[in-house]
C-alpha positions in Angstrom: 39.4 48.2 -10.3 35.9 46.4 -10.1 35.4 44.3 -7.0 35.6 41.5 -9.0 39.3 41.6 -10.1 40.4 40.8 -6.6 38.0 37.6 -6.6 39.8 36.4 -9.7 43.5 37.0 -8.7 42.7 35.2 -5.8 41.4 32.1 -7.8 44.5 32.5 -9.9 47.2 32.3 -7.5 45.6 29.7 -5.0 45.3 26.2 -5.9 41.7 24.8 -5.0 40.7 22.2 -2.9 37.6 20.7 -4.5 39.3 17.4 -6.0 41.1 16.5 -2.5 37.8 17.7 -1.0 35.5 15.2 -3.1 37.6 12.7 -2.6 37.9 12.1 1.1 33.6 12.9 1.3 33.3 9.8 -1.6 35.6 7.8 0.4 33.7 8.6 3.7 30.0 8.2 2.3 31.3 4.6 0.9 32.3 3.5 4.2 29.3 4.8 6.1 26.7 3.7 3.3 28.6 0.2 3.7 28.5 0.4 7.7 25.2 1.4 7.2 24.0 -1.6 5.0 25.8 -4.0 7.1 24.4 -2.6 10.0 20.4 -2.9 8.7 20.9 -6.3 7.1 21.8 -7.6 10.6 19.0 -5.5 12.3 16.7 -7.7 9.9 18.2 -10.8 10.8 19.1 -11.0 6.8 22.8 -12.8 6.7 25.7 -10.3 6.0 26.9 -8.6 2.3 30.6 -9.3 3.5 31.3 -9.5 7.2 28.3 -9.1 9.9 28.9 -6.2 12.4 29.9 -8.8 15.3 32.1 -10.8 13.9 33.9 -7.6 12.6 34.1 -6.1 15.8 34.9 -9.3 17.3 37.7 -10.0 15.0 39.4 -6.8 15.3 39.3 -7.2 19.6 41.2 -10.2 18.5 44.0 -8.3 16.2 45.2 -5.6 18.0 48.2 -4.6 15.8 45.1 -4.1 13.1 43.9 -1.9 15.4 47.0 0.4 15.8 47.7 -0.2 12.0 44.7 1.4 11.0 44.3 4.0 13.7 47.7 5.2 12.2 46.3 5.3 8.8 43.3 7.5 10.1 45.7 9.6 11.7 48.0 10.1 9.1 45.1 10.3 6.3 43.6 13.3 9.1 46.9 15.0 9.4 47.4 15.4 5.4 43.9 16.4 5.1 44.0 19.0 7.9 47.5 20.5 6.6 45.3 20.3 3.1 42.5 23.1 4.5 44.8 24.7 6.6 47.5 25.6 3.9 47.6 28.3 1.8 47.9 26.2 -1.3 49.5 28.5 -3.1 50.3 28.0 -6.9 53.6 29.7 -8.7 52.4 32.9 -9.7 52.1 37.1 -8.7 49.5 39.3 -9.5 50.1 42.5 -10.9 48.4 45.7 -10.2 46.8 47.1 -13.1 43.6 49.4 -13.3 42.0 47.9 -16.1 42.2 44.3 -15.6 43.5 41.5 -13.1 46.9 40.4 -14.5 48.6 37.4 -13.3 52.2 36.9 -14.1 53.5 33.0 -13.8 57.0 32.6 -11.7 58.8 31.4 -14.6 57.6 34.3 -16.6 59.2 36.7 -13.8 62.2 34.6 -13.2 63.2 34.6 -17.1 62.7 38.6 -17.4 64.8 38.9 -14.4 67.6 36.6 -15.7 67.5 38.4 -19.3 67.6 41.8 -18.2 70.4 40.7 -15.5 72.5 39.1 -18.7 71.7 41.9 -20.4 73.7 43.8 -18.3 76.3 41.2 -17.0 77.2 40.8 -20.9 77.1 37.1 -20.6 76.1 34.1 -22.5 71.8 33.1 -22.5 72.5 30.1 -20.2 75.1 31.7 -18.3 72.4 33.5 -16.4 69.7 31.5 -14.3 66.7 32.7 -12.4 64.5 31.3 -9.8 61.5 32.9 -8.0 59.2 31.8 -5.0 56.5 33.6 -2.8 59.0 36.2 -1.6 62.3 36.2 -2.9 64.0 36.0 -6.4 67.7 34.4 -6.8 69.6 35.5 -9.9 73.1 32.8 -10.5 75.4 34.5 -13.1 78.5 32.5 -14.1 80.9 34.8 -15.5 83.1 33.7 -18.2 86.8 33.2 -16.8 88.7 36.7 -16.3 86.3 39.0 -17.1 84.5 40.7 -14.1 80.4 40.7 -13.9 79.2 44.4 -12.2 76.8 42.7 -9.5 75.9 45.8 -8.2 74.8 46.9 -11.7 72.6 43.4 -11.8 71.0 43.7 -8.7 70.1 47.6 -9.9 68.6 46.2 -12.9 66.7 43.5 -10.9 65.1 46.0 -8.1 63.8 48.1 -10.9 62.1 45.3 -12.8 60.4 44.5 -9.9 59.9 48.1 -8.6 57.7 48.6 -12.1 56.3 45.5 -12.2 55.3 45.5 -8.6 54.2 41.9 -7.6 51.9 40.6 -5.2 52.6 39.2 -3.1 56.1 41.5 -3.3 59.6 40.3 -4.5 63.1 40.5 -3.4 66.1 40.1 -5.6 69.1 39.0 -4.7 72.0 38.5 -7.5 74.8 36.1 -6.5 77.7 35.5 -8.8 79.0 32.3 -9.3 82.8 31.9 -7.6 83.3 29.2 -10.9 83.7 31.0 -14.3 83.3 29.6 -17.4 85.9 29.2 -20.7 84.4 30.7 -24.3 82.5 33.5 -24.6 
């Protein structure tokens, strides 16, 4: 494997934070350029583009709850951002091992190969069987049809060796749970 599969996986299965990223520097280098512009026109004794500087700051000593209101926005607005580059970001998806090339397999893509090879060998209906996967772990619901028994244990065989071959990063636990309700027909 090159050293640049890794590279790509990685850009793959992460979500980037350019856009969030460009955004809060646009917002910031608005309010400063307009600070800054406020700030020189009353340096030069030219009258203000909106609100001089003093009058501003007077204002707001006036208006306390302004004060709190928008220190709470700031804080807030810091908090998401900081969560934002702190975060993994991750996006729905497992990288495969494979010599030749990176391979990146989505979570739905895994989830549905899990839930047809678990109906497969429940015997059950298509949308009897129903499949979810996150970073770790992979739930498999089957809803039997009324009376006639579901091997779990075969299931959860089947499951484990999709996942054995297929070997996802990061790795995968199944877990098969059948449902208590059954279903009438077929």
């Amino acid at each position: 494997m090159t050293s640049l599969y890794p590279r790509i996986l990685r850009r793959e299965t992460h979500r980037s934070r350019s856009v969030a990223v460009s955004v809060a520097l646009a917002l910031f280098i608005l309010v400063a350029a307009y600070v800054g512009l406020e700030c020189g026109l009353a340096a030069f004794g030219a009258g203000p583009l909106l609100v001089s500087p003093a009058a501003a700051i007077d204002w707001l000593g006036s208006k306390e709850i302004i004060v709190y209101v928008a220190a709470g926005v700031a804080a807030v607005l810091g908090i998401a951002l900081l969560l934002l580059a702190i975060l993994p970001g991750r996006r729905a998806r497992h990288a495969v091992p494979n010599e030749r090339m990176a391979v990146v397999v989505d979570d739905g893509v895994l989830a549905g190969a899990l839930a047809r090879d678990a109906r497969r060998v429940a015997d059950v209906a298509p949308d009897r069987v129903h499949a979810d996967v996150s970073k770790r772990r992979a739930r498999i619901v089957i809803t039997p049809t009324s009376g006639v028994p579901v091997d779990a244990p075969a299931a959860q065989a089947i499951a484990d060796g999709l996942l054995t071959t297929l070997a996802p990063r990061p790795s995968v636990r199944a877990r098969v749970v059948v449902s208590t309700r059954g279903t009438v027909g077929a």
